[in-house]
N, C-alpha and C positions, 0 to 999 in steps of 0.2 A: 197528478192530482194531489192536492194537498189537503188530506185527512185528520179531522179529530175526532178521535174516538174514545167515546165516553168508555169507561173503564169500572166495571163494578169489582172484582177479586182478579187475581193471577190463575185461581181455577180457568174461568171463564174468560182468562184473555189469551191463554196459548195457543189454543186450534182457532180462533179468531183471528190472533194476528199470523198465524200461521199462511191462514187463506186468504189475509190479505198480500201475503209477501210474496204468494204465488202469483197474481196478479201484479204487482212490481209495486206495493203500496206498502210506505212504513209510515205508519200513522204517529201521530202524537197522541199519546194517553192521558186521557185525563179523569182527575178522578176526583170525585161531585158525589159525595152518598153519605146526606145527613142523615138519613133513614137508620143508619146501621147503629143499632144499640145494644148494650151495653157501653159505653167508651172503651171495653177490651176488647170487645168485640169489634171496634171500630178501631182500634190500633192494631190488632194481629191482622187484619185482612189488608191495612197499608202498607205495614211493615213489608208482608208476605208480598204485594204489589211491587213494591221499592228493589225488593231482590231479584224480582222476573226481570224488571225494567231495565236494571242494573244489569243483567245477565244477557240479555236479548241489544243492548246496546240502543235503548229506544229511547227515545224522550219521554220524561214524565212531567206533566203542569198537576201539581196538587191544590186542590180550590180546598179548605178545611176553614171558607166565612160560611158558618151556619148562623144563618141568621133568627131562627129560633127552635128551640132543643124541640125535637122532633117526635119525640114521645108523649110531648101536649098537644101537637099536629092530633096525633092516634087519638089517644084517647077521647079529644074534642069531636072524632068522627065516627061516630059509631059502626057505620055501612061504609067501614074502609076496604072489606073484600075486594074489591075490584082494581085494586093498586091505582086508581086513577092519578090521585093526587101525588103519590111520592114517583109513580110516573113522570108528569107531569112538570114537574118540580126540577127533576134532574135535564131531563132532553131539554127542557126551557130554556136552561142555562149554560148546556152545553151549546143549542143552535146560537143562543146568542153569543158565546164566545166563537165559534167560527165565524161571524161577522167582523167582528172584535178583532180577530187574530189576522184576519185576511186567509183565512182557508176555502178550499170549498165546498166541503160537504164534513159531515157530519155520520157517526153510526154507533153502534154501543155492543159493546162483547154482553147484553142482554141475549140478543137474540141469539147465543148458541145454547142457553138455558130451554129445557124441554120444562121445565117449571113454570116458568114464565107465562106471561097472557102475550103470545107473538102477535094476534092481529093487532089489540091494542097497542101496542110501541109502534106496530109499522103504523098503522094510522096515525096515532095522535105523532110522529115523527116525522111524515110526509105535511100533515098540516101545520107542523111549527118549521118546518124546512120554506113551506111558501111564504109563510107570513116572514121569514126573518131572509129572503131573497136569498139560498143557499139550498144545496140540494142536500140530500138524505141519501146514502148509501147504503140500502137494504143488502141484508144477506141471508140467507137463511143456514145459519152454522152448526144448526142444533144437529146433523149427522155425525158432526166431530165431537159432540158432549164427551162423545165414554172415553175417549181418546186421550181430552185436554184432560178430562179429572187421572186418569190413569200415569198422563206425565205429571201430573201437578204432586201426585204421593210419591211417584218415582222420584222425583226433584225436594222433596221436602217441605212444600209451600204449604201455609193455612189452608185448610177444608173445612169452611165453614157448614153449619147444620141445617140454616134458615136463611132467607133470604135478606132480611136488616131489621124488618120491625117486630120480628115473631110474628105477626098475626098469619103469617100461609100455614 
């Protein structure tokens, strides 16, 4: 199977791709997050990405077309608690590039964050997987969290504080 996987930090993609390699899958990383601000904040966690990738021997696609600064997204939305939209925003474009790309499925090192809103991704991920004729490869990774953050200090990588927009 031929995997794209959305890619938020290197924290969050170790015991991911870990479990996926156990299963015999080396995905393509990709990595889609206008949400993340500051702009340092938004280069230490690629940077810190670009060295896993590099390390791990994986492919990385960096998508860095924002198409508009994303901190007017926020502020323009008051009842942004619910992460719908930069949800939303990111799986959109990640399922449409597995179309794009010719892959088949689709998944995101989200889901090993115990942070995170899980049902919301597997849902709105399984509903943009139909619509764009490509499936969704749910995992539930979040046992491996304390694991991946443990190797990621051991290794050196960014640990970030927040998740992109400040607002959690």
């Amino acid at each position: 199977m031929k995997l794209l996987l959305h890619t938020c930090c290197a924290p969050c993609s170790i015991q991911a791709v870990e479990a996926l390699s156990e299963e015999g899958l080396r995905p393509l990383l990709y990595w889609y997050n206008p949400n993340i601000h500051p702009h340092t904040e938004y280069t230490s966690r690629l940077t810190s990405l670009v060295a896993f990738a590099e390390a791990k021997g994986l492919p990385l696609m960096e998508d860095n077309n924002i198409i508009s600064p994303w901190s007017s997204v926020v502020k323009s939305d008051p009842p942004f608690g619910d992460c719908h939209r930069c949800y939303r925003q990111r799986f959109e474009r990640a399922a449409a590039l597995t179309v794009e790309k010719g892959y088949d499925a689709f998944s995101t090192t989200l889901l090993i964050s115990p942070y995170q809103k899980h049902d919301l991704i597997r849902e709105m991920c399984e509903e943009l997987a139909a619509h764009y004729g490509v499936s969704f490869l749910y995992r539930d990774f979040r046992p491996r969290f304390r694991l991946g953050q443990k190797q990621a200090r051991e290794a050196g990588y960014y640990m970030q504080k927040y998740c992109g927009c400040g607002k959690q």
